[in-house]
N, CA, C and O atoms as CSV, one atom per row, in Angstrom:
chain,resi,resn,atom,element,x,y,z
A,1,UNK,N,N,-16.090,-103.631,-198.631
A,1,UNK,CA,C,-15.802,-102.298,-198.134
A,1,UNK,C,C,-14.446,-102.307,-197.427
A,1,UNK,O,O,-14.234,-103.159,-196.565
A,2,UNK,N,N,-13.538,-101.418,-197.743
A,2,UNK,CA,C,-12.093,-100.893,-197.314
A,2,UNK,C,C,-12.241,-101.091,-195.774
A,2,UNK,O,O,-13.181,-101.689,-195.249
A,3,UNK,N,N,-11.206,-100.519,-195.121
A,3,UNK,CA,C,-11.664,-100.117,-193.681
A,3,UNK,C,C,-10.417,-99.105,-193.821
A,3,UNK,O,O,-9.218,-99.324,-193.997
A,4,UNK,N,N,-11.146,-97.927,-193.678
A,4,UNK,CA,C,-10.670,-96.576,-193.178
A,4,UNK,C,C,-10.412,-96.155,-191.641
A,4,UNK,O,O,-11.278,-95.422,-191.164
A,5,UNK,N,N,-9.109,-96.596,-190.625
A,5,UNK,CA,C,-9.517,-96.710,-189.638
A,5,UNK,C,C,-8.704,-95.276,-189.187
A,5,UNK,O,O,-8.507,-95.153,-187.979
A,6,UNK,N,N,-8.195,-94.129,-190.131
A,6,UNK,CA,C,-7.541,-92.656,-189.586
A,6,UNK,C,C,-7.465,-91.833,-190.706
A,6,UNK,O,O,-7.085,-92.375,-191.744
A,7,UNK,N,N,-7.731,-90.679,-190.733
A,7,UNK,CA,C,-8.097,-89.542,-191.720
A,7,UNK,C,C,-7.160,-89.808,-192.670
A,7,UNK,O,O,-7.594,-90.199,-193.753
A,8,UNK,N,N,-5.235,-89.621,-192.451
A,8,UNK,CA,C,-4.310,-90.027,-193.137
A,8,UNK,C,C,-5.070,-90.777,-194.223
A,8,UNK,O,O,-5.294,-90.290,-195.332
A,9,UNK,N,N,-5.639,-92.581,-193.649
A,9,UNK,CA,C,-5.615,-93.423,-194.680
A,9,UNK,C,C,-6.954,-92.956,-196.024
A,9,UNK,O,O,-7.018,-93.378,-197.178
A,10,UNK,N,N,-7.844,-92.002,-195.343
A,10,UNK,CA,C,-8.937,-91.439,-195.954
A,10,UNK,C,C,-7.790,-90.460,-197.006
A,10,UNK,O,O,-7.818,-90.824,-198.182
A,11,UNK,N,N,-6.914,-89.404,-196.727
A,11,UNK,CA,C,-6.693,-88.509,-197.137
A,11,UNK,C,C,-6.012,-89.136,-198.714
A,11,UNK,O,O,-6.130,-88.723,-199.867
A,12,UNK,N,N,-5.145,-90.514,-198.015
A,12,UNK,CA,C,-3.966,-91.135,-198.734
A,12,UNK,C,C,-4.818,-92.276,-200.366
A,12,UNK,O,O,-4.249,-92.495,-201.435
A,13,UNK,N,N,-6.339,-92.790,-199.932
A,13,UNK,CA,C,-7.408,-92.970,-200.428
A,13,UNK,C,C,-7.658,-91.979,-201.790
A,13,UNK,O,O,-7.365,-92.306,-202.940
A,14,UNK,N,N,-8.258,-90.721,-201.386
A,14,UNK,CA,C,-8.555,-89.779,-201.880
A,14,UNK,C,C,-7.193,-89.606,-203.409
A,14,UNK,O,O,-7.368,-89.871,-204.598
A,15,UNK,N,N,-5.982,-89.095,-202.734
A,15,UNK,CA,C,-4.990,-88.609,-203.126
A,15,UNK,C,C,-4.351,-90.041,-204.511
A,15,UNK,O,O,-3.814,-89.761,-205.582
A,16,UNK,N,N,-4.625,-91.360,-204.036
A,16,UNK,CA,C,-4.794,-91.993,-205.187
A,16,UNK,C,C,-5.283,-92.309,-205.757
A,16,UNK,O,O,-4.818,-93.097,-206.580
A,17,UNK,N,N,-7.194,-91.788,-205.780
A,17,UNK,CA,C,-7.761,-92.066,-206.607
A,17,UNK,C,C,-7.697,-90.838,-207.648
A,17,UNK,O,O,-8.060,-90.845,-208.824
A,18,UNK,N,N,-7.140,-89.786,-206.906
A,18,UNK,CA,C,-7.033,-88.533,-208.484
A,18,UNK,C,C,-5.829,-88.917,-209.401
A,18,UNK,O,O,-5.693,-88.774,-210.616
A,19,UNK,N,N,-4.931,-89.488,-208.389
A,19,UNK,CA,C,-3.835,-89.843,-209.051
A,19,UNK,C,C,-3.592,-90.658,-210.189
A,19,UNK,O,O,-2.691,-90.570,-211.024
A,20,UNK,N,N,-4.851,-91.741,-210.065
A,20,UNK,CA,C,-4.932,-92.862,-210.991
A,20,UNK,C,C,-6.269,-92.190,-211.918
A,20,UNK,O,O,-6.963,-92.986,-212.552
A,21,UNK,N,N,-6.426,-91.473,-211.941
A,21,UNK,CA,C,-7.424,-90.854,-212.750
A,21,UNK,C,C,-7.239,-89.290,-213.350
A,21,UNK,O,O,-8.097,-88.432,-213.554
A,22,UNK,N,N,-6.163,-89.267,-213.500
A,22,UNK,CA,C,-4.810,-87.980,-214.232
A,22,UNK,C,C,-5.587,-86.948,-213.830
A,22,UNK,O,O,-6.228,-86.401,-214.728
A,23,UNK,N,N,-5.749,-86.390,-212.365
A,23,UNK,CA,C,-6.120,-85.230,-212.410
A,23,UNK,C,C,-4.730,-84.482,-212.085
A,23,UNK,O,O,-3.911,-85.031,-211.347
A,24,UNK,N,N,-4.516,-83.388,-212.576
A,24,UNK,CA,C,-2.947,-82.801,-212.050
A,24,UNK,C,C,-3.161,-81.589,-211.108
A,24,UNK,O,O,-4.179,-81.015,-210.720
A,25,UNK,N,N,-1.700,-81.383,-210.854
A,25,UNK,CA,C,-0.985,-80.974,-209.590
A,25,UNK,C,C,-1.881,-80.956,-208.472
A,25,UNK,O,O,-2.647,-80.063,-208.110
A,26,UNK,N,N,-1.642,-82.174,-207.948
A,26,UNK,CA,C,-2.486,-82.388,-206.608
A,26,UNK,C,C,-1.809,-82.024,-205.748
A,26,UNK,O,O,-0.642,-82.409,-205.818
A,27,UNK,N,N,-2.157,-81.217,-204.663
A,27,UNK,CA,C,-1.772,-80.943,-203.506
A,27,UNK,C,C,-2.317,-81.395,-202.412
A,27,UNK,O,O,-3.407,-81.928,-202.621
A,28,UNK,N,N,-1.915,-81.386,-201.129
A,28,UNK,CA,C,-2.456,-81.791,-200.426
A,28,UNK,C,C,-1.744,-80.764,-199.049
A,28,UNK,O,O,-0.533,-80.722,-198.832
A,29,UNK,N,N,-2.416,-80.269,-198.521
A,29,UNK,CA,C,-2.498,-79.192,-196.981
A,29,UNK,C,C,-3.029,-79.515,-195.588
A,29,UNK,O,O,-4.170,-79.311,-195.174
A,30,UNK,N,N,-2.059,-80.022,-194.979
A,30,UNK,CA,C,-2.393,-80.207,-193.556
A,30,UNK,C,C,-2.713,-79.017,-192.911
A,30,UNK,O,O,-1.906,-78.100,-192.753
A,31,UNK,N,N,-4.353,-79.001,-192.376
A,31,UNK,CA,C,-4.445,-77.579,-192.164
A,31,UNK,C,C,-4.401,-78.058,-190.341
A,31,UNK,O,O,-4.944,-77.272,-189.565
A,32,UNK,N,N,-3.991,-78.859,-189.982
A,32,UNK,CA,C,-4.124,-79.149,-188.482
A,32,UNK,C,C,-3.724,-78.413,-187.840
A,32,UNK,O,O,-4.297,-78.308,-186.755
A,33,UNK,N,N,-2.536,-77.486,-188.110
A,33,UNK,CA,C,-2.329,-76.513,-187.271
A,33,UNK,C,C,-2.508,-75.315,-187.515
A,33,UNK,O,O,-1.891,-74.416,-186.944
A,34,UNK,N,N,-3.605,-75.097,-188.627
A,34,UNK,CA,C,-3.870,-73.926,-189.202
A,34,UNK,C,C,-5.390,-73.886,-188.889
A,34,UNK,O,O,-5.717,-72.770,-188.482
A,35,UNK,N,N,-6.409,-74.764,-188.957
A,35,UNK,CA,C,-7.460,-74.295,-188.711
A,35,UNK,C,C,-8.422,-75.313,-187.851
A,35,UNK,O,O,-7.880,-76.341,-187.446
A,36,UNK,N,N,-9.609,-75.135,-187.587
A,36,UNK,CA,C,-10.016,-76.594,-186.858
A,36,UNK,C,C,-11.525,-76.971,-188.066
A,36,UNK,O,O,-12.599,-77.490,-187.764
A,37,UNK,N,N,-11.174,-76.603,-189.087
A,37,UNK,CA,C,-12.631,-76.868,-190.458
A,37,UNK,C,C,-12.471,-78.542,-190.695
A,37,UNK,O,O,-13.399,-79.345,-190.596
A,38,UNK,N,N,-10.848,-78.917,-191.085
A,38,UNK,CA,C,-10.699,-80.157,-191.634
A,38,UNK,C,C,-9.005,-80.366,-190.811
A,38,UNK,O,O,-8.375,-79.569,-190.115
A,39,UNK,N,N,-8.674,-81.751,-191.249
A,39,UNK,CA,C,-7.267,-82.022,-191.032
A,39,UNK,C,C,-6.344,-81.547,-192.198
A,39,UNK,O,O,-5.369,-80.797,-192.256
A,40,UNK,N,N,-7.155,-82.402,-193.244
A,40,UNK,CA,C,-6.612,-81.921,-194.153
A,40,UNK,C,C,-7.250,-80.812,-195.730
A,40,UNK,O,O,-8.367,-80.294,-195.743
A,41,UNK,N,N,-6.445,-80.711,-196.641
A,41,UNK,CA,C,-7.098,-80.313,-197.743
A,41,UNK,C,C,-6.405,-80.804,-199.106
A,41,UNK,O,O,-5.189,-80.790,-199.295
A,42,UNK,N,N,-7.405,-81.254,-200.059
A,42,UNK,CA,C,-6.710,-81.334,-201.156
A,42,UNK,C,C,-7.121,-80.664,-202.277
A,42,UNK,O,O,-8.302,-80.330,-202.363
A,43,UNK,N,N,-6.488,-80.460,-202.985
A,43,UNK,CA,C,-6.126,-79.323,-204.454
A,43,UNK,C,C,-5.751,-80.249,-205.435
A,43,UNK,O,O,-4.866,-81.102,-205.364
A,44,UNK,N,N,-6.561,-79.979,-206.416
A,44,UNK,CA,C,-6.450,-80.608,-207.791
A,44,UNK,C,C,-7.251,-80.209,-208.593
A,44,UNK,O,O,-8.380,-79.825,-208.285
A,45,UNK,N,N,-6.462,-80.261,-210.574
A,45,UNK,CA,C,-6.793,-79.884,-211.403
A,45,UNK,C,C,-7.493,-81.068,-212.421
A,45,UNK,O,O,-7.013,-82.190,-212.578
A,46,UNK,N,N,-8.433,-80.685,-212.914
A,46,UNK,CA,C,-9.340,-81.598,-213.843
A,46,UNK,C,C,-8.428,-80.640,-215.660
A,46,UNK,O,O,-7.689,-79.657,-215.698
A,47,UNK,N,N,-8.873,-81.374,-216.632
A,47,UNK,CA,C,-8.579,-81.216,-217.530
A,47,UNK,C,C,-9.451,-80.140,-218.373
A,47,UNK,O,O,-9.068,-79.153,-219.001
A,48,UNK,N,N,-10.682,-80.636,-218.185
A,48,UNK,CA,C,-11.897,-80.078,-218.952
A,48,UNK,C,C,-12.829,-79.916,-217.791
A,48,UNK,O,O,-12.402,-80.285,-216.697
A,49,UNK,N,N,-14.137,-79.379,-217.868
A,49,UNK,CA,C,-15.468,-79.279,-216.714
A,49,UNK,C,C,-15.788,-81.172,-216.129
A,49,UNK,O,O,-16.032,-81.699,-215.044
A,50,UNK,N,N,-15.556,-81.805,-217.953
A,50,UNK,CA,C,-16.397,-83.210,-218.260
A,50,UNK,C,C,-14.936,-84.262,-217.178
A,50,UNK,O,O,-14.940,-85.394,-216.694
A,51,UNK,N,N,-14.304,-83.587,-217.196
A,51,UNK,CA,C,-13.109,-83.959,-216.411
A,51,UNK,C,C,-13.126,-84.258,-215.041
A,51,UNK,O,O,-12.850,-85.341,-214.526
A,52,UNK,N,N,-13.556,-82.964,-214.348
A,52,UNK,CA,C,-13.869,-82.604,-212.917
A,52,UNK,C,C,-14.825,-83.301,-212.087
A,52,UNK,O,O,-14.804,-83.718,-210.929
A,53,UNK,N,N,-16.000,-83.302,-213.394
A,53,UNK,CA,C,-17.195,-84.080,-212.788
A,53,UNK,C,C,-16.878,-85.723,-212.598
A,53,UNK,O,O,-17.357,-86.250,-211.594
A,54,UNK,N,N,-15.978,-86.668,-213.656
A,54,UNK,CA,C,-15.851,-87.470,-213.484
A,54,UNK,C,C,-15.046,-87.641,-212.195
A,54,UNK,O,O,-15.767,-87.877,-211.225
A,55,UNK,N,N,-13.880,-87.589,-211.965
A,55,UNK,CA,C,-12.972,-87.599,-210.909
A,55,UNK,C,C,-13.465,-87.149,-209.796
A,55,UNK,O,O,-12.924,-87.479,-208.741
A,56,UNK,N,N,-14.881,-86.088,-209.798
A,56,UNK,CA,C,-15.408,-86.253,-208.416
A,56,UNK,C,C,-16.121,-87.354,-208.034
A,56,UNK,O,O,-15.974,-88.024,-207.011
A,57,UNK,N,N,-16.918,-87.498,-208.940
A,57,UNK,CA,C,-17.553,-88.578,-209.026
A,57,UNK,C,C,-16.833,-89.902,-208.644
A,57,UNK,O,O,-17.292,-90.428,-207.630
A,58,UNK,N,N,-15.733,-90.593,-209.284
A,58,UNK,CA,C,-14.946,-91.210,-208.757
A,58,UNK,C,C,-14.292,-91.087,-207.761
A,58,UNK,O,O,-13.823,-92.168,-207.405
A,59,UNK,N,N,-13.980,-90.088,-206.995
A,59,UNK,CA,C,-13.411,-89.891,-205.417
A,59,UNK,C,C,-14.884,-89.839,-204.577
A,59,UNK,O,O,-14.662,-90.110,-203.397
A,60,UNK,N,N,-16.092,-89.615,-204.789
A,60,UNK,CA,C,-17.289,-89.680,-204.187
A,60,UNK,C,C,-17.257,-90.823,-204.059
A,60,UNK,O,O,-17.068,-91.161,-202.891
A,61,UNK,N,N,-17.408,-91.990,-205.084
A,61,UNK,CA,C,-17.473,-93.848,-205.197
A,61,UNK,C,C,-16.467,-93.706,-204.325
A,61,UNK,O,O,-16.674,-94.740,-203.692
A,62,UNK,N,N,-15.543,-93.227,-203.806
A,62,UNK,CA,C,-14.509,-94.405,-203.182
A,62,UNK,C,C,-14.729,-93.851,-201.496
A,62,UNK,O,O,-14.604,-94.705,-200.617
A,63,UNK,N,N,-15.050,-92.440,-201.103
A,63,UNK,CA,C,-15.337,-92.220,-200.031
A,63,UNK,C,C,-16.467,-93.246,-199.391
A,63,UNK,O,O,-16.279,-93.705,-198.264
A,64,UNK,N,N,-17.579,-93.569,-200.109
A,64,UNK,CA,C,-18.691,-93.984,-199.534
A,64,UNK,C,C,-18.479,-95.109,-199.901
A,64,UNK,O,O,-19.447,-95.786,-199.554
A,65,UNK,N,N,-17.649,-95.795,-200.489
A,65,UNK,CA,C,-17.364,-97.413,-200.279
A,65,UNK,C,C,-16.516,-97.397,-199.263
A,65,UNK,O,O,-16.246,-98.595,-199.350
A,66,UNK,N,N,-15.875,-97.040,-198.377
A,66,UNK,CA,C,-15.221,-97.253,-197.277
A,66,UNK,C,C,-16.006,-96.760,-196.058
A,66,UNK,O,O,-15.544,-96.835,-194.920
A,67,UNK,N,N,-17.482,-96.140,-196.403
A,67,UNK,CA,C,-18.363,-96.187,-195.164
A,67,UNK,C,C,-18.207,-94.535,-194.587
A,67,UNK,O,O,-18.318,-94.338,-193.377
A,68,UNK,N,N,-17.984,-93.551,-195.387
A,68,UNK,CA,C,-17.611,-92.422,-194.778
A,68,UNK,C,C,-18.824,-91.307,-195.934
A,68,UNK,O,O,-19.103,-91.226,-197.131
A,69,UNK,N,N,-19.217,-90.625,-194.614
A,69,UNK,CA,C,-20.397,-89.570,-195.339
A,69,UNK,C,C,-19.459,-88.684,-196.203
A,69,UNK,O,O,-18.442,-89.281,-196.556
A,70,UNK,N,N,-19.554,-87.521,-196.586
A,70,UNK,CA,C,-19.570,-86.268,-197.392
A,70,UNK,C,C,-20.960,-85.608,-198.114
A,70,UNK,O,O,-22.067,-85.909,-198.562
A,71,UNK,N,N,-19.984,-84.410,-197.864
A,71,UNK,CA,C,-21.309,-83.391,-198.675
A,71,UNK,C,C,-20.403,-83.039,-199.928
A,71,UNK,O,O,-19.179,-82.908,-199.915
A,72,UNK,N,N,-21.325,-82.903,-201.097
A,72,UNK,CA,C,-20.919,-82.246,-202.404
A,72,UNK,C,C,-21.125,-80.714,-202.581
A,72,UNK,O,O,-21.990,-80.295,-201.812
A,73,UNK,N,N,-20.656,-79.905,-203.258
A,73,UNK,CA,C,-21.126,-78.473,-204.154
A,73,UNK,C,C,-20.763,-78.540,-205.332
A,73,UNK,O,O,-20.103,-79.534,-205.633
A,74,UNK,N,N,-20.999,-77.728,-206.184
A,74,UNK,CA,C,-20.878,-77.312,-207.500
A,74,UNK,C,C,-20.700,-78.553,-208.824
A,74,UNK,O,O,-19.888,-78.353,-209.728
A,75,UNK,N,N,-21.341,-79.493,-208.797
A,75,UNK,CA,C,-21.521,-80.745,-209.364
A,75,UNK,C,C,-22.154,-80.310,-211.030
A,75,UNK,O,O,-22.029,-80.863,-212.123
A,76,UNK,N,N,-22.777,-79.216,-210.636
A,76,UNK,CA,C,-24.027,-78.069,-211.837
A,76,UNK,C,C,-23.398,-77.743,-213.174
A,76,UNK,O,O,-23.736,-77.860,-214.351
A,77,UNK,N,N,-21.899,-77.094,-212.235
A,77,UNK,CA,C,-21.439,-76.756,-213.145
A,77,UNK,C,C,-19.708,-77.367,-213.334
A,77,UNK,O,O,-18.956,-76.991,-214.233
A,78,UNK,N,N,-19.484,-77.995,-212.659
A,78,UNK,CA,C,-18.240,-78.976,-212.717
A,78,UNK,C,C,-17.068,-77.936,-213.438
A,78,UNK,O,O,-16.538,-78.219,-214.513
A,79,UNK,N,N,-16.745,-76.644,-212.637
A,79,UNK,CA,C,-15.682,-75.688,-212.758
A,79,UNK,C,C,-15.038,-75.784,-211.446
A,79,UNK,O,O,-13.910,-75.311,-211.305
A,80,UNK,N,N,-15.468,-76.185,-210.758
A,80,UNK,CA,C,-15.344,-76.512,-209.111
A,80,UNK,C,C,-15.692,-76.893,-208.496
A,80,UNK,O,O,-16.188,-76.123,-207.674
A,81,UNK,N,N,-15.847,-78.526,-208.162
A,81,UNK,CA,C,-16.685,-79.321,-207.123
A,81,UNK,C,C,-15.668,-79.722,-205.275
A,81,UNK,O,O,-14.667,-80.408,-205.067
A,82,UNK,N,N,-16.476,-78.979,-204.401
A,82,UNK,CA,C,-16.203,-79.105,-203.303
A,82,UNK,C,C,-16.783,-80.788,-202.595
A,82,UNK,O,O,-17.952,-81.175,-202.591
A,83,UNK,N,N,-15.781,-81.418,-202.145
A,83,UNK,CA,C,-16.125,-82.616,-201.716
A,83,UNK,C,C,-15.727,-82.253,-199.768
A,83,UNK,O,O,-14.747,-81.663,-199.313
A,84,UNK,N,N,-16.799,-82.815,-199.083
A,84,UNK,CA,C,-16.291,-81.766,-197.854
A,84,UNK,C,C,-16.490,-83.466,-196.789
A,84,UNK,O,O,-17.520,-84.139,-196.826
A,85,UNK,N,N,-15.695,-83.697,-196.247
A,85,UNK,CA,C,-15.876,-85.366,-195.705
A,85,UNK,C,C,-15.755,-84.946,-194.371
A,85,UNK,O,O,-15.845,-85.923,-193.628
A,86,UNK,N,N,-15.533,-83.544,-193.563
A,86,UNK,CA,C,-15.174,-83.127,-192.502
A,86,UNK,C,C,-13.854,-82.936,-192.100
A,86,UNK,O,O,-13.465,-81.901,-191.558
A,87,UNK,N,N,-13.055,-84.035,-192.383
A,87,UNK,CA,C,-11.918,-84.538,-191.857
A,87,UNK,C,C,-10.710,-83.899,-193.183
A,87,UNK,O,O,-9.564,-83.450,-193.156
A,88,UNK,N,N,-11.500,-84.110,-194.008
A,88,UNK,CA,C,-10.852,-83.650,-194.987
A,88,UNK,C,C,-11.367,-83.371,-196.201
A,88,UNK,O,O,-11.853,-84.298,-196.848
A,89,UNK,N,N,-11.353,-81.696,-196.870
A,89,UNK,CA,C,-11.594,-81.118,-198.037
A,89,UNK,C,C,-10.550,-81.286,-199.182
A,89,UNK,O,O,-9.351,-81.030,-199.294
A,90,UNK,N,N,-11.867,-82.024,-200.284
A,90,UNK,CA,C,-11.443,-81.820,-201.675
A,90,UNK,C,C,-11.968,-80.893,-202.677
A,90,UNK,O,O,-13.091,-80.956,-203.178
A,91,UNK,N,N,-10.926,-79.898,-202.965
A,91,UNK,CA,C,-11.820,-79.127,-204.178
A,91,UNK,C,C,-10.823,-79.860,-205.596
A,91,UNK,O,O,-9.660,-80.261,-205.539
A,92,UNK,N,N,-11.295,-79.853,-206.204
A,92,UNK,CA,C,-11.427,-79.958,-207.695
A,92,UNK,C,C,-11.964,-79.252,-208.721
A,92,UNK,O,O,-13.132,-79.238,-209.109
A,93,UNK,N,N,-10.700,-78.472,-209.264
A,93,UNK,CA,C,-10.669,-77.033,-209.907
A,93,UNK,C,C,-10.962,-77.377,-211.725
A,93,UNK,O,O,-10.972,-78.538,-212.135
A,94,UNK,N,N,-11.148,-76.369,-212.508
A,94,UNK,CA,C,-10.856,-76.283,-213.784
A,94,UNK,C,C,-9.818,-75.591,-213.281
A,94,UNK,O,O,-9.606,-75.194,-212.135
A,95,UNK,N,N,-8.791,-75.431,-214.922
A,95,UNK,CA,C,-7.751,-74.718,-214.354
A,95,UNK,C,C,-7.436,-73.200,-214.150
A,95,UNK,O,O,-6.590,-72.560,-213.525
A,96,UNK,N,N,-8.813,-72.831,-215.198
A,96,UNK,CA,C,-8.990,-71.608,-215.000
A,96,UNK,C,C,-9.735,-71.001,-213.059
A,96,UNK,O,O,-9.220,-70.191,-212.289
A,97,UNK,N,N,-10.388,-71.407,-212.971
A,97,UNK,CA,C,-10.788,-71.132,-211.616
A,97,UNK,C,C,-9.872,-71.902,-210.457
A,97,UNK,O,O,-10.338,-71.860,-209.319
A,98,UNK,N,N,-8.662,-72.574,-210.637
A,98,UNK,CA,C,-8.031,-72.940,-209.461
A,98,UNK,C,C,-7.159,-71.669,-209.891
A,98,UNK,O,O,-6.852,-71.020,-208.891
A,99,UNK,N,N,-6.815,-71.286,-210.722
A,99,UNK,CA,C,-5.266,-70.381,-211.030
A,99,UNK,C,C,-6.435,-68.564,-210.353
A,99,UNK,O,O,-5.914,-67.513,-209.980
A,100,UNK,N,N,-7.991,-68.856,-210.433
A,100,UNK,CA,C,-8.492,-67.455,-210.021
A,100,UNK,C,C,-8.467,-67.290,-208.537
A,100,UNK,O,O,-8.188,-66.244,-207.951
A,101,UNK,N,N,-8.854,-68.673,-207.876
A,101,UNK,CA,C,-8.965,-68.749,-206.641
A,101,UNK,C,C,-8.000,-68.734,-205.533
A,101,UNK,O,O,-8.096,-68.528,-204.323
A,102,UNK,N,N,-6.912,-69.056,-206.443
A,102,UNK,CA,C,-5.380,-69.201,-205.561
A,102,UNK,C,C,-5.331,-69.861,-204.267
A,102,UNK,O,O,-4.582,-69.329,-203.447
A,103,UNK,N,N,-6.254,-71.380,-203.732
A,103,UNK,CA,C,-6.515,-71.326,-202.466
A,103,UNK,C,C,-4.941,-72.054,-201.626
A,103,UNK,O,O,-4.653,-72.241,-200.444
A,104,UNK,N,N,-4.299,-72.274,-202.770
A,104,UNK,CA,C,-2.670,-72.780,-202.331
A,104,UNK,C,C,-2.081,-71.697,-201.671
A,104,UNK,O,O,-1.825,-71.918,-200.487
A,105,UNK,N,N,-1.850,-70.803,-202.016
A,105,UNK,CA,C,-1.451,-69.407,-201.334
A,105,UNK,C,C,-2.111,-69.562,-200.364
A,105,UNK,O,O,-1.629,-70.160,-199.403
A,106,UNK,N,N,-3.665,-68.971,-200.329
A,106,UNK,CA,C,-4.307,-69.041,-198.826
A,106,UNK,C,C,-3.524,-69.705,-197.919
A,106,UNK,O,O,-2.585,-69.133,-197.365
A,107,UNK,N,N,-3.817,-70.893,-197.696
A,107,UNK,CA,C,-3.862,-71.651,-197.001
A,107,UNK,C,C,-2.385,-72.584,-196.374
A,107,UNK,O,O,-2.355,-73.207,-195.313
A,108,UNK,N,N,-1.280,-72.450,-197.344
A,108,UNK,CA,C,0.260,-72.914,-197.222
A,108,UNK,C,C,0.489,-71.626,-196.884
A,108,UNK,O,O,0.977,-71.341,-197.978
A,109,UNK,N,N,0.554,-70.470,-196.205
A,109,UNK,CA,C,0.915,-70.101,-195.557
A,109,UNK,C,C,0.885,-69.793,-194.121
A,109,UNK,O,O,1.784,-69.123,-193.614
């Protein structure tokens, strides 16, 4: 087991396991001075549904091998799975429902 000893190295974790697993345009939103839900947030696109589910799935394996809870949503239908670790939110979009939801706008401003 890793040792995750500051959200950063959780966030920085996260951000290369989509990376090494071609999910695209990942973003990532420091909401620290925007809200008190998470530190951070990340945004990323899956290819297909069969896409989404894997790469959550694989960022799920790597959260809880370094000893850190999360809650899941939308796993059902893998158009949008919310990975919520406290510290920091991952959604993982199809691309049709990240381009409906616009949560980059939201939230970068």
């Amino acid at each position: 087991m890793k040792d995750i000893s500051s959200v950063v190295e959780l966030k920085d974790l996260i951000v290369s396991t989509l990376e090494n697993n071609k999910a695209e345009n990942i973003a990532v939103i420091n909401l620290k001075s925007k809200s008190d839900i998470a530190d951070f947030m990340i945004i990323a696109t899956g290819r297909s549904n069969k896409h989404v589910a894997s790469v959550a799935e694989l960022v799920m394996d790597q959260i809880k091998a370094v000893g850190c809870k999360y809650f899941v949503e939308g796993m059902s239908n893998s158009d949008w799975v919310l990975i919520d670790t406290l510290d920091v939110i991952v959604h993982i979009f199809s691309k049709e429902k990240r381009d409906l939801y616009s949560l980059e706008q939201i939230w970068q401003n």
